[in-house]
Every structure is written in structure tokens, then in C-alpha cells.
C-alpha positions as a printed Julia matrix, in Angstrom:
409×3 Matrix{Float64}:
  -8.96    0.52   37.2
  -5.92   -1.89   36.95
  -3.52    0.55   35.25
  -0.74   -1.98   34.34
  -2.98   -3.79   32.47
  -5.65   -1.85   31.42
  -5.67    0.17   27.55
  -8.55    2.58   26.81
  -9.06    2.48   22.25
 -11.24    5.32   21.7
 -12.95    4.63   18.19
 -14.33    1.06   17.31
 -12.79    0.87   13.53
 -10.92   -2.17   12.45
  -8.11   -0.66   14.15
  -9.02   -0.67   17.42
 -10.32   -4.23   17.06
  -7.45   -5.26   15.55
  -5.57   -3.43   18.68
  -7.98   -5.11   21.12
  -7.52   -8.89   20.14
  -3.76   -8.13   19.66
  -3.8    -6.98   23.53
  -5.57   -9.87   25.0
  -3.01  -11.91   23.15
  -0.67  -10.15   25.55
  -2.75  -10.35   28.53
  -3.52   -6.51   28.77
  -7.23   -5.79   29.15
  -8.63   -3.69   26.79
 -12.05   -1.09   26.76
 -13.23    0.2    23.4
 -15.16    3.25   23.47
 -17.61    3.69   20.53
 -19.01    6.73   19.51
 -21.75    6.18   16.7
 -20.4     8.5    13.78
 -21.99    8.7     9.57
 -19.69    6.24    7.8
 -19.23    5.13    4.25
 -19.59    1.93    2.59
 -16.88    0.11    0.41
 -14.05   -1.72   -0.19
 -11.22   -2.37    1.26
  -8.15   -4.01    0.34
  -5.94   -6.07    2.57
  -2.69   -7.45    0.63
  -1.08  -10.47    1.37
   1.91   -8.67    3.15
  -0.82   -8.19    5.61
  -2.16  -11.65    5.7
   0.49  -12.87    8.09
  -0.74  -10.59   10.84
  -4.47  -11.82   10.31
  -3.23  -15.09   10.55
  -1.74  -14.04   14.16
  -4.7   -13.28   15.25
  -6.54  -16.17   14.34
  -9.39  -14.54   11.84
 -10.04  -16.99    9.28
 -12.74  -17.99   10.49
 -14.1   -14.48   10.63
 -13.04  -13.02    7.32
 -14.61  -16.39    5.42
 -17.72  -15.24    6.55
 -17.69  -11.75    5.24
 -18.29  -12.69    1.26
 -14.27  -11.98    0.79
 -13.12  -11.39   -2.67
  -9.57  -12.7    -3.7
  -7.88  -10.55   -6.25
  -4.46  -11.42   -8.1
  -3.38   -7.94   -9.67
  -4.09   -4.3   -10.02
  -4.94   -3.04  -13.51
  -3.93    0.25  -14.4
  -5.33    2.43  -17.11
  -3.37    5.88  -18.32
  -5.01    8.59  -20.1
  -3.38    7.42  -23.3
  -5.17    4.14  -23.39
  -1.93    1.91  -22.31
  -2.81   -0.76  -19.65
  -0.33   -2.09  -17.28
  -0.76   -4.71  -14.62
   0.98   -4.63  -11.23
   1.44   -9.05   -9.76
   0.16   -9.21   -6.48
  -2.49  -11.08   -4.34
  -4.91   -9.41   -2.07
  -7.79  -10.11   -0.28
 -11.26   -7.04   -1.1
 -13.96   -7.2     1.32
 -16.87   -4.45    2.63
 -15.3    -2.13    5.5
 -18.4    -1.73    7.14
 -19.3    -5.62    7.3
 -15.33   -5.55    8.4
 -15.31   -2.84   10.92
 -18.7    -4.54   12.7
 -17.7    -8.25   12.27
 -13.98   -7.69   13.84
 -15.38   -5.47   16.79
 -18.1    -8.73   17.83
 -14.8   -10.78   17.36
 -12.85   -8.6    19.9
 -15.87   -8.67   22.44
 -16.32  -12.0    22.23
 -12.62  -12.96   22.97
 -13.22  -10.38   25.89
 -12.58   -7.1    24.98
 -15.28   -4.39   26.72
 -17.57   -2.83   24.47
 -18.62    0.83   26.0
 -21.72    2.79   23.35
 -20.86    7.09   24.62
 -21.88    9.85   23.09
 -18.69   11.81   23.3
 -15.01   10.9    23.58
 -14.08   12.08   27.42
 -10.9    14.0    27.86
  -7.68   12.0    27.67
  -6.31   10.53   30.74
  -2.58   11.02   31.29
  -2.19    8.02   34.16
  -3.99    5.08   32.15
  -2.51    3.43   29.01
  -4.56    4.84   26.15
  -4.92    4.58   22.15
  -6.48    7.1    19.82
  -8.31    5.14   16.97
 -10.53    7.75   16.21
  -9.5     7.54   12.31
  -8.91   10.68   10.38
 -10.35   12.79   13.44
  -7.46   12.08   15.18
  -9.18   13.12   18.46
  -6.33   12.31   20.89
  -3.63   12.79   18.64
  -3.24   16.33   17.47
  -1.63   17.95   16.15
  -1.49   16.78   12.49
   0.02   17.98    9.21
  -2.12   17.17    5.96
  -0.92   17.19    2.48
  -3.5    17.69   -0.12
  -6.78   18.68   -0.26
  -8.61   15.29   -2.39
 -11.64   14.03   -1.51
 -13.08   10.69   -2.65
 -16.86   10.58   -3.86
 -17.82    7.36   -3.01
 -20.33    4.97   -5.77
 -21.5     1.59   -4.53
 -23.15   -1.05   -6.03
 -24.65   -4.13   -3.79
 -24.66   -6.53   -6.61
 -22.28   -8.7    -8.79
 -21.23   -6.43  -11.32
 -18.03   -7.26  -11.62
 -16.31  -10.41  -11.09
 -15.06  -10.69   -7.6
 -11.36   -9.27   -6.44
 -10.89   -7.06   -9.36
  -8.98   -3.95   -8.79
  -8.09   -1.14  -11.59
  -6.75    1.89  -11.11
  -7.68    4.5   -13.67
  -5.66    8.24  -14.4
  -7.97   11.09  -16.04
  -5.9    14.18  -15.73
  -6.32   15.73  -13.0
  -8.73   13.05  -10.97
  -8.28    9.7   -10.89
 -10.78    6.79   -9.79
 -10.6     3.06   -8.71
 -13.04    0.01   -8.79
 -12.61   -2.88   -6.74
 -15.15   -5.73   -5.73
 -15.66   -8.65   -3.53
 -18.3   -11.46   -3.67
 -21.14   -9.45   -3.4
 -20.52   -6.28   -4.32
 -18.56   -3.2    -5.84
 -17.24    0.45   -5.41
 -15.95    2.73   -7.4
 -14.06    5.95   -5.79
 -13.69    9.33   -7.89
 -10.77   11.01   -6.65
 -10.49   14.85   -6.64
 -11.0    18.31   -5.36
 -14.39   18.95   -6.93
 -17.14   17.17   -5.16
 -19.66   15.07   -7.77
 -22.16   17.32   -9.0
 -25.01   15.16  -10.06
 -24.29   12.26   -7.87
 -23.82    9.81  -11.14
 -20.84    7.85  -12.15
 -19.61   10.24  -15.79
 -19.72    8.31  -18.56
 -15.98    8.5   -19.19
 -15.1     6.69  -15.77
 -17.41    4.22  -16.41
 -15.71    3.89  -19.89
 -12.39    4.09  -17.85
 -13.36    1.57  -15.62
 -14.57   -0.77  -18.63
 -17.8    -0.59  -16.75
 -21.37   -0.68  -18.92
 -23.63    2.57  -19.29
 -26.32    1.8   -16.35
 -24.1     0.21  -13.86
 -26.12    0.47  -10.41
 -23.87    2.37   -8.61
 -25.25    4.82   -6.23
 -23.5     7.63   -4.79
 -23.14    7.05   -1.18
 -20.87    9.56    0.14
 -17.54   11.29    0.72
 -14.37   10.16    1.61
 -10.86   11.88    2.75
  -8.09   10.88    0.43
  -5.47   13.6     1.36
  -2.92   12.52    3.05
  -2.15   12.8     6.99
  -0.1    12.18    9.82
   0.3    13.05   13.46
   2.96   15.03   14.29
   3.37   13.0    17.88
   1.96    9.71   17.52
   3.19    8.83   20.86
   3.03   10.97   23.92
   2.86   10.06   27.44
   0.79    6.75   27.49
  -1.17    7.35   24.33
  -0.27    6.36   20.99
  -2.11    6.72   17.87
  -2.5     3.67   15.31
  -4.2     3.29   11.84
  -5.73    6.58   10.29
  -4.98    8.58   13.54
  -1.3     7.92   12.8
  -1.38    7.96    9.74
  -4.35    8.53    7.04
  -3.14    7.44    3.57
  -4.21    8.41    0.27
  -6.54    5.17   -1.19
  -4.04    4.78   -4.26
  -1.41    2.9    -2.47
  -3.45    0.67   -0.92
  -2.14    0.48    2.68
  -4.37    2.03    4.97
  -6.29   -0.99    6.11
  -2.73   -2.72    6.12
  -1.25   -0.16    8.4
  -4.46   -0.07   10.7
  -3.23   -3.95   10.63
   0.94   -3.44   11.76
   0.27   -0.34   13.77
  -1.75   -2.48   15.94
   0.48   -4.82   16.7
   3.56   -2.26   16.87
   1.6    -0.19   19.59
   0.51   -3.3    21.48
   4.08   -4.28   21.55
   4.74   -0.88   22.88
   2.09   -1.49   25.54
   3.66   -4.85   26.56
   6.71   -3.69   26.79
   5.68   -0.67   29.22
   4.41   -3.39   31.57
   6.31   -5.62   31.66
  10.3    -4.16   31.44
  10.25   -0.54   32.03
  13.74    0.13   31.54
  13.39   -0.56   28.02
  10.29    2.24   27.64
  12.49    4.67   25.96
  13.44    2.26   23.46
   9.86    0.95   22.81
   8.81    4.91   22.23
  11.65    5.89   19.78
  10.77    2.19   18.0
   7.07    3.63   17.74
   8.38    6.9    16.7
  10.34    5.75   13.83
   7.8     3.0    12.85
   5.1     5.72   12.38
   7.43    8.21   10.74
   9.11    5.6     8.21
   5.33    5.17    7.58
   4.66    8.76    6.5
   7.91    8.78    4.96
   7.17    5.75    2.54
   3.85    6.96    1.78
   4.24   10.43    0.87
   7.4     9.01   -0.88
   5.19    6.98   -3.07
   2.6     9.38   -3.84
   5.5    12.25   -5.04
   7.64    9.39   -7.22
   5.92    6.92   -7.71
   2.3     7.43   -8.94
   2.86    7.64  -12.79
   4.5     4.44  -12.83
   4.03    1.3   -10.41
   7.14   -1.05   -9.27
   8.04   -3.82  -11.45
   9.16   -6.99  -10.06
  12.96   -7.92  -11.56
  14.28  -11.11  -12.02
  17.24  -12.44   -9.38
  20.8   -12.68  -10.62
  23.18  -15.66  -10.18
  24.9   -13.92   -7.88
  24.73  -11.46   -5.05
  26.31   -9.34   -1.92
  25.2    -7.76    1.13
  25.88   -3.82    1.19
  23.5    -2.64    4.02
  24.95   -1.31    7.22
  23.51   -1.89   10.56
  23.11   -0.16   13.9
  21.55   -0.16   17.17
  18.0     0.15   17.65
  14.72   -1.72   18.54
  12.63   -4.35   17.0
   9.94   -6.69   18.23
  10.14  -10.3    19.8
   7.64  -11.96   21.31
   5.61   -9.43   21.11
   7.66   -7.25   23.32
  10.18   -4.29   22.2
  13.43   -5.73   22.38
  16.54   -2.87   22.12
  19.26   -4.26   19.22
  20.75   -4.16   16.11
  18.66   -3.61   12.6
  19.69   -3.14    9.37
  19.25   -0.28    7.55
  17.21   -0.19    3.79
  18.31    2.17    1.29
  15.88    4.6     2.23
  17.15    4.31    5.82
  14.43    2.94    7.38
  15.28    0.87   10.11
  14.27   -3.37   10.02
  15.13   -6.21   11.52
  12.43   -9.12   10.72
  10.72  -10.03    7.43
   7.62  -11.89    8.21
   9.98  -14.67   10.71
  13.02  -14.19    8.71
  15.38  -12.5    11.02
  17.0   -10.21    8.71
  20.43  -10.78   10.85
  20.34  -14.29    9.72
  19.71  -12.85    6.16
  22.9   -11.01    6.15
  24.9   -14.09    7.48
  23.53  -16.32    4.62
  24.46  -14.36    2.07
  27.51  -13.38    2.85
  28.23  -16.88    3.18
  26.58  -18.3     0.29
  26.89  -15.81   -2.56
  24.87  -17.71   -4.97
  21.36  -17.18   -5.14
  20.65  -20.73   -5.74
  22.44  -21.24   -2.87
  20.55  -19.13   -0.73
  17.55  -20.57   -1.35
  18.31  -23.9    -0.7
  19.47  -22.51    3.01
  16.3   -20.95    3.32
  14.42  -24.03    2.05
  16.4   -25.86    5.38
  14.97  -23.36    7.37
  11.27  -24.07    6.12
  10.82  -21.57    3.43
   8.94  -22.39    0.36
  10.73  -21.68   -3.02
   8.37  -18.74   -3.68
   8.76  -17.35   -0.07
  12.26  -17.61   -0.42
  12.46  -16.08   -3.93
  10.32  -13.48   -3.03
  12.3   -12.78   -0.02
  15.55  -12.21   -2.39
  13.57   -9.87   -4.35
  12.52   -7.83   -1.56
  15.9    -7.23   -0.1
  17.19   -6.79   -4.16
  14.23   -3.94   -3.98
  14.97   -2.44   -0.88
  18.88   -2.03   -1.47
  19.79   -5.33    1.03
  21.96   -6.75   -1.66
  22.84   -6.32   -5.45
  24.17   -8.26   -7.92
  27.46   -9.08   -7.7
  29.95  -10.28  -10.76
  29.77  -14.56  -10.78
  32.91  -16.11   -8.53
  35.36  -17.62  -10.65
  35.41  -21.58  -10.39
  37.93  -23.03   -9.12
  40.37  -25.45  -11.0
């Protein structure tokens, strides 16, 4: 075994396919070891935050072929009767047609493929990744929050027009319905498992869903919410649900299966190929998994009754944030250096390829928003990448509005 370039992925998930095309990208050579578990069908949801990193790896091609749905908005429906609707693009489509269409990808780009019946022990001496999902077989310990459980209902037809996604709140359970092009699920979240193995009448009437929808109970899903208390010891690190398992109301697991990929592979890289910068790469992977936790459990204990609002940009604004030494990722490789910190201080230095550096220097330099975004319109950003970009550094505590300069005479 080549052990420079070699990285063991226990668990075949989109995760560790996701892991294995990001490492051949990066020349490291990469074995997937499958063990054939019980899993559940239904829907995931990948939002467009995410799509840049599919586009990195060049799956287009791939997801087009999976009946994708395309949603624009989540729906939410309180116990009340109020609606609100939450702006934002994302892309629904079957995690099992996923998981099994992205692991052929990774084999056929060269990843190895091994069928076991057991996961052997962990080897300390060869560069390894625990994708094992919620099991978390490499990675323990773990600390879980909650005890919910998801009781999964899937229908394999049209019910629903494609890429819609509602959120409803009963009490003290709360389900969600989401759909691509050829099918739909609906989750019932709780501690009480489903009885009769139907859909009750008042989430279907939540839902906005007809008496009779063919949904069949297909089974149970975790929905507490987890972490792993090292996600990176030795040579192994832990990515996606190993790291961290979210809860299915904020939408992020598939999308963190997605960055943690790329983050460890970084990590990998970096071990290779400049080991003097190996302590930085681990404390980067460190505080990449905890900020993870951190933000999710954040959003489950403040945020669940009401969902973010986008706000509209003022005339003028001002940098505020700090910065300090740390490590980010170029080139795929972790590079030790100054990031800036958000208000919840979490570390960053990139946004998508906007180097957040260069951020800071623009707007300290051009205090009107306007003229911010015709800077970042030089540098090849769309008006609505560039807008967007202002809101999420208004959002995250980057910069605030400031009082308009005087003119002068």
C-alpha cells in the first residue's frame, strides 16, 4: 500500500463519494469499503450554497440524470394557520438513486470499490476516513442531543409538483414534504414511533396533501442531533453524518456531507504534500467541524420558531470584523493565514472565490454600496452574486450600515 497517497472511506454514502472524486482531483488514491446496511428512501435537499462544490466536481452530467427537482422556497406552516415563505433555490432529488449514482461516478473516475461484510479495525499508519453516517464507526466518541426520530412516508409518483418543500409545526412533532420529478416524501418528526404506519389526517391536512395520498411508510430515520467529539485523530477524520449528523429541519446534512468532503480532502493533501503545515491543517479541520456543530445546534435552540429574513442593503456601509491568524484553503491545500472573524466567531476567509480579505479592502475603500458592487462587477460578479454577497456579510456581522458621507462642496 502506497501510504502517501493512499485514503481508506469506510461507508459508500454520498459522502464518501463525494470524498473519493474530490481525492482523485488531488491525485490521492482512494478505496471505498462498502458494507451493505437497511437504508431508507427519500429526499434530499441540496441548496444552492452547495451547488458550487458540485460544480467542482464536475456532476452535471450525473445529477441531470437522476429526475432532479428544482425548488425556489420553503413554505412554512405554524399551528395557528399563518404561512410564511423562506427565498431560496435548491435542488430535491432521491438519496438512494443519489448515494448509488455518485458511488458508479467515483469508480468510474477510478476510485476502488471493495463489497465486506464488516468494517476491519482502524489502521493508525494509512490515511483513513470514517463515512459510516450516523454509526460513526471510526469516530467515537459522540455526544447526541435529542432523542427524535423521523418516520419516513414515500410516495413513487407525481403527487406533488416537483421541488416543493414545506415545513409544517404541530406541537410537539413536526413534519416536512418535499418532492422531485418523480416522486415524494413526507417525514413525521418525533419521539413516538407511527403507530399504524399511515400518514394522520391532520399532517396530510398540514401538508395541504389530499385524503388517500399513496404514501407508504417505509421506515425510520435519526433526526437527533450529533457530533463527534474528535473528528480528527491521528490520520482519520470523520466527514458528513460521522462528523456531524444534523437534525432534517435545517436542511444541511447532504450540504455538509458536500464541504466536509472537500475540507478533509484538503486536509489529506496537505498531509502529503507540506508536512510542516499538518498542525495547521488539523486545528483548520477541528474548527471547521466544531463551527459546524456550533451553527447547527445554534439554529435548532434560536432559531426554529422563526426562519431568517433576507433585509434590504443600505446606501452605505463599514467593515467592523476583526481578523487573526489561522488556516483556510487554496488550491485545495491548507494554507496557514489570516481570516476574518463573523459575529459568531467562526473563523472564514473565502466566500465561494471571493477572498474575504479583498472584501474588507473594498469596502473600506468604497463605502457606498453601489459602489461596491460595481468593484465586484470588475471582478466578474453578477449583480445578484454581488448583492447577495453584501447581504451575507450584512447577516453575518462583516459590516453594518453606516450614516451616508457628507458630499462634498
Amino acid at each position: 500500500m502506497n501510504v502517501v497517497n493512499d485514503v481508506t472511506i469506510a461507508g459508500a454514502g454520498a459522502a464518501a463519494s463525494f470524498l473519493a472524486m474530490r481525492a482523485l482531483q488531488l491525485d490521492l488514491q482512494p478505496t471505498i469499503l462498502r458494507v451493505s446496511l437497511p437504508a431508507v428512501v427519500g429526499i434530499e435537499i441540496v441548496p444552492a450554497s452547495a451547488w458550487r462544490l458540485l460544480d467542482a466536481l464536475g456532476l452535471g452530467d450525473v445529477l441531470a440524470g437522476l429526475g432532479a427537482g428544482l425548488g425556489d422556497g420553503l413554505t412554512r406552516r405554524l399551528p395557528d394557520g399563518t404561512i410564511d415563505v423562506r427565498d431560496g433555490r435548491s435542488l430535491h432529488v432521491e438519496r438512494l438513486r443519489l448515494r448509488e449514482a455518485l458511488l458508479r461516478e467515483a469508480e468510474r473516475r477510478g476510485a476502488r470499490i471493495c463489497e465486506i461484510d464488516r468494517l476491519p479495525p482502524l489502521d493508525p499508519e494509512v490515511y483513513a476516513v470514517d463515512a459510516t453516517g450516523q454509526r460513526a464507526a471510526w469516530s467515537r466518541p459522540v455526544v447526541r442531543q435529542g432523542r427524535e426520530w423521523a418516520d419516513i412516508f414515500f410516495a413513487d409518483e407525481t403527487v406533488i409538483p416537483p421541488g416543493t418543500s414545506t415545513l409544517a409545526l404541530l406541537g410537539r412533532e413536526w413534519a416536512y414534504l418535499a418532492s422531485d420529478q418523480t416522486s415524494a416524501t413526507v417525514g413525521v418528526v418525533g419521539r413516538s414511533a407511527s403507530v399504524s404506519g399511515l400518514l394522520d389526517r391532520k399532517i396530510l391536512r398540514a401538508l395541504e396533501l389530499v385524503d388517500g395520498a399513496p404514501f407508504r411508510h417505509v421506515g425510520r430515520r435519526a433526526a437527533f442531533v450529533q457530533w463527534a467529539t474528535k473528528p480528527i485523530v491521528g490520520r482519520r477524520l470523520a466527514i458528513g453524518d460521522a462528523a456531524v449528523h444534523h437534525s432534517p429541519i435545517g436542511g444541511r446534512g447532504l450540504a455538509f456531507a458536500l464541504g466536509s468532503a472537500f475540507a478533509a480532502a484538503a486536509v489529506l493533501a496537505t498531509w502529503r504534500d507540506d508536512p510542516p503545515a499538518a498542525s495547521a491543517a488539523r486545528s483548520y479541520y477541528e474548527s471547521y467541524v466544531a463551527a459546524e456543530a456550533h451553527r447547527h445546534v445554534t439554529f435548532l435552540r434560536n432559531e426554529q420558531p422563526s426562519l431568517a429574513t433576507s433585509q434590504e442593503l443600505p446606501e452605505q456601509v463599514r467593515w467592523v470584523r476583526s481578523s487573526m491568524e489561522g488556516a483556510y484553503v487554496v488550491k485545495g491545500r491548507v494554507t496557514p493565514g489570516e481570516v476574518v472573524t463573523l459575529a459568531n466567531g467562526e473563523p472564514a476567509r473565502w466566500l465561494g472565490h471571493l477572498d474575504l480579505i479583498r472584501l474588507r479592502e473594498i469596502v473600506m475603500a468604497e463605502r457606498s454600496t453601489a459602489s461596491i458592487i460595481a468593484h465586484l462587477s470588475e471582478q466578474g460578479f453578477c449583480i445578484a452574486d454581488s448583492q447577495s454577497t453584501l447581504s451575507w456579510a450584512l447577516e453575518r456581522g462583516l459590516i453594518v450600515p453606516a450614516e451616508r458621507t457628507r458630499a462634498e462642496p
